[in-house]
C-alpha positions in Angstrom: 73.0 174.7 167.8 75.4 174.9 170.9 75.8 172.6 173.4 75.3 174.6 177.3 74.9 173.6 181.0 71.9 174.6 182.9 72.3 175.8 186.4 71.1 172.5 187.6 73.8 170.7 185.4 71.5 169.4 183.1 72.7 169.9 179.4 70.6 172.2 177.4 71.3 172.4 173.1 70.3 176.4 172.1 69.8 177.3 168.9 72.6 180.1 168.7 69.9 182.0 166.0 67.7 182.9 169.0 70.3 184.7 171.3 69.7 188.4 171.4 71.8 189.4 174.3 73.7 187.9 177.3 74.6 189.3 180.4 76.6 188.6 183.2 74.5 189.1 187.3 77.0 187.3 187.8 75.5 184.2 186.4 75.6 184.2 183.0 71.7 185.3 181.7 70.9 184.6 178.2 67.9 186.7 176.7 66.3 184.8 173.7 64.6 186.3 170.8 61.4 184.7 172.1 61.7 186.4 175.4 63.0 183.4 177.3 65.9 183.7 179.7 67.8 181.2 180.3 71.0 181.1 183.1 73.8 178.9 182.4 77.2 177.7 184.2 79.2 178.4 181.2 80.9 181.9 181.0 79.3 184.5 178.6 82.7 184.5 176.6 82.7 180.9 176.3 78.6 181.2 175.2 80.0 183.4 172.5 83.3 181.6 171.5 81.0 178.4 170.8 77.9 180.4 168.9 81.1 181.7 166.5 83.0 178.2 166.7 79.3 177.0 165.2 79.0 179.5 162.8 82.5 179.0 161.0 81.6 175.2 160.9 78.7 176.2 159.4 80.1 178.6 156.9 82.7 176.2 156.2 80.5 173.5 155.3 81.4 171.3 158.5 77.9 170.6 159.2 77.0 169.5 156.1 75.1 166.4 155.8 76.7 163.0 154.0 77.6 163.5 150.4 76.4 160.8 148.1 79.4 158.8 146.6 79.1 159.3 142.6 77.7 156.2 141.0 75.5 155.0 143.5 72.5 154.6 140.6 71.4 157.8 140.7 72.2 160.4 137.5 74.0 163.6 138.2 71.0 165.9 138.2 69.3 164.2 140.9 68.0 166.1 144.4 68.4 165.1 147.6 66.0 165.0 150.0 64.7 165.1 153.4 66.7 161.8 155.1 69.4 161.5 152.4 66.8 160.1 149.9 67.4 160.2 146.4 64.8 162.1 144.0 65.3 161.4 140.2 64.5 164.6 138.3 61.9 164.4 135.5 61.0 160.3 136.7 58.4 159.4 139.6 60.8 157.2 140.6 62.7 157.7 143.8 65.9 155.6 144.9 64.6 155.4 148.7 65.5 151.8 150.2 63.1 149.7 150.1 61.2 151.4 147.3 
C-alpha cells in the first residue's frame, strides 16, 4: 500500500498490486487493474519510487507483523494467527487473552 494525494488534497492509500500503468496529461493518471483511474498531485516518478520503496520493505521483511518474544507460554511449534493470536498445534487450546 502507498500513501498518495488526490487532486482535491485528500489522502488516498492504493494498493501498489493494482497499478497497471501511469501516465502523465500532465496530471499524473493512474490506470488500475480494475479499470479505475485515478489522478493524483504526486509526480508519476515519485508514484513509482514509493510502489518500489514498498516493495523492498516488503521483501526485506519491514512490514512484518510483531514477532512473539520466545517464552511467552506458547511451545515452539505453535502458529500464529489472524490478530497475533496464538494456536497450539495438536491441543484445542488457544493462548488468545481472555481465553
Amino acid at each position: 500500500m502507498i500513501h498518495l494525494t488526490r487532486l482535491n488534497h485528500l489522502p488516498l492509500v492504493l494498493n501498489a498490486d493494482l497499478i497497471e500503468f501511469i501516465e502523465v496529461t500532465p496530471d499524473t493518471v493512474i490506470s488500475l487493474t480494475t479499470g479505475q483511474k485515478l489522478v493524483v498531485l504526486e509526480p508519476a516518478e515519485e508514484v513509482v519510487r514509493r510502489v518500489v520503496e514498498f516493495r523492498r520493505a516488503i521483501y526485506s521483511g519491514a512490514l512484518l507483523g510483531p514477532s512473539i518474544p520466545e517464552g511467552r507460554g506458547a511451545s515452539p511449534d505453535a502458529a500464529v494467527v489472524a490478530g497475533g493470536n496464538r494456536i497450539e498445534h495438536g491441543t484445542d487450546r488457544d493462548n488468545r487473552a481472555g481465553s
